[in-house]
Short mmCIF file of the C-alpha atoms (twelve columns), coordinates in Angstrom:
data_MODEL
# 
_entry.id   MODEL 
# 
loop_
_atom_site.group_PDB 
_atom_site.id 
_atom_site.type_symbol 
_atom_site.label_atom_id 
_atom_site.label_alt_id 
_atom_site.label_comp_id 
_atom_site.label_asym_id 
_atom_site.label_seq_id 
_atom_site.Cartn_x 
_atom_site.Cartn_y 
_atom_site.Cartn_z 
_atom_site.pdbx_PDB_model_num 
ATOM 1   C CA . UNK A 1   0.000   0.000   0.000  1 
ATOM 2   C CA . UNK A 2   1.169   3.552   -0.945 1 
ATOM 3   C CA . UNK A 3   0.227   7.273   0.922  1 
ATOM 4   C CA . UNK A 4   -1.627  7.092   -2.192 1 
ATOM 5   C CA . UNK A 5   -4.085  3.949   -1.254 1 
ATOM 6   C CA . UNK A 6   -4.013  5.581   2.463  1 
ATOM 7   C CA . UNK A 7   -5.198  9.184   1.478  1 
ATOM 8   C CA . UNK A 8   -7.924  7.688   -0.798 1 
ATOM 9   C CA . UNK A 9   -8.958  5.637   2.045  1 
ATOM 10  C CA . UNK A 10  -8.662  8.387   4.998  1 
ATOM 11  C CA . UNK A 11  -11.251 10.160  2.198  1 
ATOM 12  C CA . UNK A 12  -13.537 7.619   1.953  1 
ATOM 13  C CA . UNK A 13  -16.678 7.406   3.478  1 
ATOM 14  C CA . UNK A 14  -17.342 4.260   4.989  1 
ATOM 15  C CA . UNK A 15  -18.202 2.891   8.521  1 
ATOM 16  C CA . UNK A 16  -16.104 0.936   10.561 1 
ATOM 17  C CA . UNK A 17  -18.858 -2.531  10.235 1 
ATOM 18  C CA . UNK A 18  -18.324 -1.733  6.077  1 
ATOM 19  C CA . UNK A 19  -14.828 -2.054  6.576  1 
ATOM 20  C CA . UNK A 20  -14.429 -4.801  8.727  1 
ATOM 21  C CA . UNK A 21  -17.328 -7.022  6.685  1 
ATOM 22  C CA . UNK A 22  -15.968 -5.884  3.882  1 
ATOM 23  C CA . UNK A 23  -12.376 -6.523  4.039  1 
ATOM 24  C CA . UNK A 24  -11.091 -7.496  7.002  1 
ATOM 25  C CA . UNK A 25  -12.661 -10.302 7.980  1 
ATOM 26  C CA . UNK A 26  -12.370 -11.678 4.383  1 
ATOM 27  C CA . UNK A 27  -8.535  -11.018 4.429  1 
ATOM 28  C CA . UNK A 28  -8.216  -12.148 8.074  1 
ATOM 29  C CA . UNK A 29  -9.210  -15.831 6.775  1 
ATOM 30  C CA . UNK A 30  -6.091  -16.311 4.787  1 
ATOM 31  C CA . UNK A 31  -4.044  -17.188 7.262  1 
ATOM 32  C CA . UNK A 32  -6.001  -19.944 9.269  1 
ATOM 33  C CA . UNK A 33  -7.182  -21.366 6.350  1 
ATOM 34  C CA . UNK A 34  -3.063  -21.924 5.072  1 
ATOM 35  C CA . UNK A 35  -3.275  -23.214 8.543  1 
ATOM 36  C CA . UNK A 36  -5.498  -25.524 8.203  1 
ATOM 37  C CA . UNK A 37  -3.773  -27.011 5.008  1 
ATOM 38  C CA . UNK A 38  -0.422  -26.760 5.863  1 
ATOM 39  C CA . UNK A 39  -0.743  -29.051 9.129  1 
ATOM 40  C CA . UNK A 40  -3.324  -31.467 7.973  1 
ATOM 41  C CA . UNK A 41  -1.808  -32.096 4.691  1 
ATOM 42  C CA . UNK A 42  2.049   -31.369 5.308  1 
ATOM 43  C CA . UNK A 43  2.664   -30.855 9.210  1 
ATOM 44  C CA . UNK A 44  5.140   -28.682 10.952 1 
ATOM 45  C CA . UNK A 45  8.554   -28.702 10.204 1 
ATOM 46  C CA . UNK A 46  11.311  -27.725 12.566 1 
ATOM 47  C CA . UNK A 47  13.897  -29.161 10.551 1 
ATOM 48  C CA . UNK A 48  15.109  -31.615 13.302 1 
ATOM 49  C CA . UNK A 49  13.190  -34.375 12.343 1 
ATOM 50  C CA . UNK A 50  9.659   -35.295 10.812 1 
ATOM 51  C CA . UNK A 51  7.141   -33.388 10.209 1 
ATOM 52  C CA . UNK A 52  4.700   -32.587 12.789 1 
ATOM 53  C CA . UNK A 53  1.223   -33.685 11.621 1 
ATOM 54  C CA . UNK A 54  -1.993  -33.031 13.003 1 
ATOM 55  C CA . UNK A 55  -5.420  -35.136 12.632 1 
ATOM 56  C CA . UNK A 56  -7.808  -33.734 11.040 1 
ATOM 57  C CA . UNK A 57  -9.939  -32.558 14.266 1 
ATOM 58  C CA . UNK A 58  -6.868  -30.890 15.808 1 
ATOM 59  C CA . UNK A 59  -6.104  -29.499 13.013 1 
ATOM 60  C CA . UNK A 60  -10.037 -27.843 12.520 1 
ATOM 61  C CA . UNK A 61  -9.772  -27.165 16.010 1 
ATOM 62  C CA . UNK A 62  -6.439  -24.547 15.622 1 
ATOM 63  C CA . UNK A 63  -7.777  -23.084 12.751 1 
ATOM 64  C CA . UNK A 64  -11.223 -22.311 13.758 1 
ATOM 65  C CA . UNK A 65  -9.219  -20.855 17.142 1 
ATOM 66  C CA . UNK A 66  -6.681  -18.969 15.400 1 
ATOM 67  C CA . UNK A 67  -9.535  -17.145 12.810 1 
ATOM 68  C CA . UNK A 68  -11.377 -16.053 16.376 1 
ATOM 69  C CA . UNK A 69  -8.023  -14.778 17.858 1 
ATOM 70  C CA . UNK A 70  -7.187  -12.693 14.533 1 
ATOM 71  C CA . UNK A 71  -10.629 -11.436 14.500 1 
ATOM 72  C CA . UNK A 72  -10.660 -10.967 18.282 1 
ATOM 73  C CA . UNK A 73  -7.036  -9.339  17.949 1 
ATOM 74  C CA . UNK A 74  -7.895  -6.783  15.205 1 
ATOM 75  C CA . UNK A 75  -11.457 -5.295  17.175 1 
ATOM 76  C CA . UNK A 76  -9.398  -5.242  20.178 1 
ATOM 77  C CA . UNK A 77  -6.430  -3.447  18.198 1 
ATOM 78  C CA . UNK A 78  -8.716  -0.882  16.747 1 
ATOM 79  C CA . UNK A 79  -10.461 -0.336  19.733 1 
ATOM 80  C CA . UNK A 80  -6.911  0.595   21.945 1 
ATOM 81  C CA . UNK A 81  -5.620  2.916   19.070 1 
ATOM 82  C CA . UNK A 82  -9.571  4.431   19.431 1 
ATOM 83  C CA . UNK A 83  -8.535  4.852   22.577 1 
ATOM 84  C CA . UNK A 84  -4.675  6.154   22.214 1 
ATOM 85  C CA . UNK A 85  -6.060  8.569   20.224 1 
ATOM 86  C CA . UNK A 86  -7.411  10.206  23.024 1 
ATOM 87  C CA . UNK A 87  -3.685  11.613  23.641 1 
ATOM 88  C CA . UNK A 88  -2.749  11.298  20.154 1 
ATOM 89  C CA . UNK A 89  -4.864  12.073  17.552 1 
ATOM 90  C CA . UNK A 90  -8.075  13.541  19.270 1 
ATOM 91  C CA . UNK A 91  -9.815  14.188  16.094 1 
ATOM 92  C CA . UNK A 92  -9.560  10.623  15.348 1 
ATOM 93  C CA . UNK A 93  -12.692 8.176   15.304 1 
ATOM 94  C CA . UNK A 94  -13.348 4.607   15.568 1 
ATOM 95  C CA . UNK A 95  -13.712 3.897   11.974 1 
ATOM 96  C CA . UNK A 96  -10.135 5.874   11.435 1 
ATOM 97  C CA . UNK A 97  -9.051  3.469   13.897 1 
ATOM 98  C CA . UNK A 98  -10.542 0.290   12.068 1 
ATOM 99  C CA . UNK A 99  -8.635  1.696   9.230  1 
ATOM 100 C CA . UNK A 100 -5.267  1.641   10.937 1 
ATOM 101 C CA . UNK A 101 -5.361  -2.105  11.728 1 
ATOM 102 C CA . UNK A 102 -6.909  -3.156  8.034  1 
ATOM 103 C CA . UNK A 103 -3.916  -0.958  6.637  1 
ATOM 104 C CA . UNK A 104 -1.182  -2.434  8.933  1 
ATOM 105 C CA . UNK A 105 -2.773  -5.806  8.937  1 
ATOM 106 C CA . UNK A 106 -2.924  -6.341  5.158  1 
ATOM 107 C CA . UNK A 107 0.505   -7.564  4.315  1 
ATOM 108 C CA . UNK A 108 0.600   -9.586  6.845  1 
ATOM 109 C CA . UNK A 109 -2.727  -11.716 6.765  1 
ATOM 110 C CA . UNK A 110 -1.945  -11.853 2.911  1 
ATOM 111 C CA . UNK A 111 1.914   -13.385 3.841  1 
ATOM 112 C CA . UNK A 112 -0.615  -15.574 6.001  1 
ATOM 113 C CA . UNK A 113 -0.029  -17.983 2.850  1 
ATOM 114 C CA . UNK A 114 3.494   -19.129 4.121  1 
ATOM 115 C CA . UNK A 115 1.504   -20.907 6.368  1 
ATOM 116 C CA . UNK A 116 0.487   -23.556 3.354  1 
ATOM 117 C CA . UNK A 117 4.480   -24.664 4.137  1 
ATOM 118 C CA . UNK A 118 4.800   -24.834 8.008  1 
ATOM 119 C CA . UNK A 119 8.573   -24.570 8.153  1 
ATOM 120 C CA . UNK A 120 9.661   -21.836 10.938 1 
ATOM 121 C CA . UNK A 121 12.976  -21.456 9.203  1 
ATOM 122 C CA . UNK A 122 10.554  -20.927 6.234  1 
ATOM 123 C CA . UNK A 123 8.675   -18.506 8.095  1 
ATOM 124 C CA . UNK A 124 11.752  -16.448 9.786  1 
ATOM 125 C CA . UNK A 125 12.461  -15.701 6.394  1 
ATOM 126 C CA . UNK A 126 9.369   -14.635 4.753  1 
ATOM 127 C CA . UNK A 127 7.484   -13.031 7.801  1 
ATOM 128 C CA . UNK A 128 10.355  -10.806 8.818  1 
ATOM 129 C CA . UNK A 129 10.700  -8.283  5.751  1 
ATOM 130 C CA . UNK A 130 6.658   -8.351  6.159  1 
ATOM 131 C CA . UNK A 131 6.447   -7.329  9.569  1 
ATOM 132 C CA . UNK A 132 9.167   -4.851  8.780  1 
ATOM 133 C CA . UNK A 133 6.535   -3.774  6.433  1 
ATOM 134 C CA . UNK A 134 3.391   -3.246  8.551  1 
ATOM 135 C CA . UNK A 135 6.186   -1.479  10.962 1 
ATOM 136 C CA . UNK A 136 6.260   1.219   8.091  1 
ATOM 137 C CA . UNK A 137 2.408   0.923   6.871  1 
ATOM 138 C CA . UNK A 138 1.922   2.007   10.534 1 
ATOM 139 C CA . UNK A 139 4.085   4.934   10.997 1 
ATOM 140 C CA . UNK A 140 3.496   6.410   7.752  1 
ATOM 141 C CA . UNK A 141 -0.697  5.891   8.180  1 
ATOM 142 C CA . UNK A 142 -1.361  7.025   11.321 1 
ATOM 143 C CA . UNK A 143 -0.820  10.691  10.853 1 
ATOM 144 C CA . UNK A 144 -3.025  10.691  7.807  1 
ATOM 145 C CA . UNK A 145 -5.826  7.905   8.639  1 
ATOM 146 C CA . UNK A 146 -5.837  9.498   12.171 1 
ATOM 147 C CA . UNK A 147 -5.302  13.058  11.237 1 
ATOM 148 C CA . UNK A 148 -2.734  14.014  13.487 1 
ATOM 149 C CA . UNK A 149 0.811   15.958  12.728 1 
ATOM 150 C CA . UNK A 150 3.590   13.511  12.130 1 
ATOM 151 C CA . UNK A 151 5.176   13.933  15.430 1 
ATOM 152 C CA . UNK A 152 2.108   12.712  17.276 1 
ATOM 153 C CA . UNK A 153 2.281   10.182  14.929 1 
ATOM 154 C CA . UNK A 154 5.358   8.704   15.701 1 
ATOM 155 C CA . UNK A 155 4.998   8.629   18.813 1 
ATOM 156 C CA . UNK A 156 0.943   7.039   18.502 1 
ATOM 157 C CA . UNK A 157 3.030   4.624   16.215 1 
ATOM 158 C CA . UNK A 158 5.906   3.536   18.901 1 
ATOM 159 C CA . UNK A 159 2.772   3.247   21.614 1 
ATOM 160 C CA . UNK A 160 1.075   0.990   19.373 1 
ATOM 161 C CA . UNK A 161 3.764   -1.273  18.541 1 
ATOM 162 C CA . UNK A 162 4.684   -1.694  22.198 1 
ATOM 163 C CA . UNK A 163 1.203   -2.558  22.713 1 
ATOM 164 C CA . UNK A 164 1.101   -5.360  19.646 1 
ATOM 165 C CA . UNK A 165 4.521   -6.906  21.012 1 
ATOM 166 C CA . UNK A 166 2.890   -7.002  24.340 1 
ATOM 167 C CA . UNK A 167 -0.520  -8.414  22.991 1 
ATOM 168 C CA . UNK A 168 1.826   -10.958 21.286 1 
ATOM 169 C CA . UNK A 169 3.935   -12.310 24.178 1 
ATOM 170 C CA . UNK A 170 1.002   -12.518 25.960 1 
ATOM 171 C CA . UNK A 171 -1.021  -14.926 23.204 1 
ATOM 172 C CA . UNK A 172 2.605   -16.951 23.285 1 
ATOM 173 C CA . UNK A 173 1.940   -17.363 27.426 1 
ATOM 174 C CA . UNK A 174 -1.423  -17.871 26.913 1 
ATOM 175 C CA . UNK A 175 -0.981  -20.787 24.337 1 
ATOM 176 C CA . UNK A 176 2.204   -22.071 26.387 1 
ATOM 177 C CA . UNK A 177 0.223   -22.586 29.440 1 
ATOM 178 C CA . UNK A 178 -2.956  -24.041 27.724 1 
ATOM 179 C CA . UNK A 179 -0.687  -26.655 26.004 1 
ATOM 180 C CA . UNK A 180 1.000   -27.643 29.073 1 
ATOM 181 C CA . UNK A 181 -2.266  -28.079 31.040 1 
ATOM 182 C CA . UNK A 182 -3.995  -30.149 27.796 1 
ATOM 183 C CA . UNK A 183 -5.302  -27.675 25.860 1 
ATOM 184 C CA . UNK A 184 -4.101  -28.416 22.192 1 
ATOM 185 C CA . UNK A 185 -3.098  -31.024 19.863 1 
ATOM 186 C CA . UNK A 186 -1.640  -34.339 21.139 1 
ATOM 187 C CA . UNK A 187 1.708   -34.186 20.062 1 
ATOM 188 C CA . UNK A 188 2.727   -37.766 21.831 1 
ATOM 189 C CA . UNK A 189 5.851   -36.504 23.170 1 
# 
């Protein structure tokens, strides 16, 4: 996406339920469907030995799980930089914020693809120049979707990605503990 694509779509007039219905739901299902593919039909690779394969419930089971955590992720997302923008960007509104996470989510639900291979060394090296991406698809959107001067920007930007780091670690805990108490695919390990 260019400032081009982002000024058209800070001009557009849309609500936030268009947007998410729309697009972001739509584009949000990439990923768990590779998911899905990937582990039933290939399994996860961590180039130390065989695959990883899941059955087919397991493997239902994490996708259907992951699509309600992206989903969950990106209304929780938009409704913290809603939120930020208190500070920020007070001009901003919940739609601009809906915005924000479609923009900076796009290249990476559409990378969501890489999961058709589950390989992490596979992943390292795809998924890193993409976040590096959405890194930049955030800091140069917010000052125009949120319409806010640049330095407000950068810093809305530098809150927001310590936020989504945070969020991130804490999904890793999350699914760490849940696995060791049962939750999850049988691995037989």
């Amino acid at each position: 996406m260019t400032k081009s694509v982002i000024k058209h779509l800070a001009e557009s007039d849309y609500s936030p339920a268009q947007l998410f219905f729309g697009y972001s739901i739509w584009l949000g299902l990439i990923p768990p469907i590779s998911a899905f593919f990937g582990t039933y039909f290939y399994g996860w690779s961590l180039g130390i030995s065989d695959p990883i394969r899941l059955s087919l419930p397991e493997s239902i089971a994490i996708s259907i799980f992951y699509a309600l955590a992206l989903i969950a992720g990106f209304l929780v997302t938009a409704f913290v930089i809603k939120w930020m923008a208190k500070v920020y960007a007070p001009n901003a509104t919940l739609k601009d914020a809906f915005a924000v996470v479609s923009v900076v989510g796009t290249p990476i639900m559409v990378a969501g693809v890489v999961h058709l291979y589950p390989s992490v060394l596979f992943h390292i090296i795809v998924l890193s120049p993409v976040f590096a991406w959405s890194c930049y698809l955030l800091f140069s959107s917010i000052p125009i979707l949120l319409k806010t001067d640049y330095d407000r920007g950068v810093f809305m930007g530098c809150a927001i990605l310590g936020y989504l780091v945070t969020a991130f670690l804490a999904l890793l805990g999350v699914s760490a503990i849940a696995w060791v108490y049962g939750i999850g695919p049988n691995l037989g390990v």
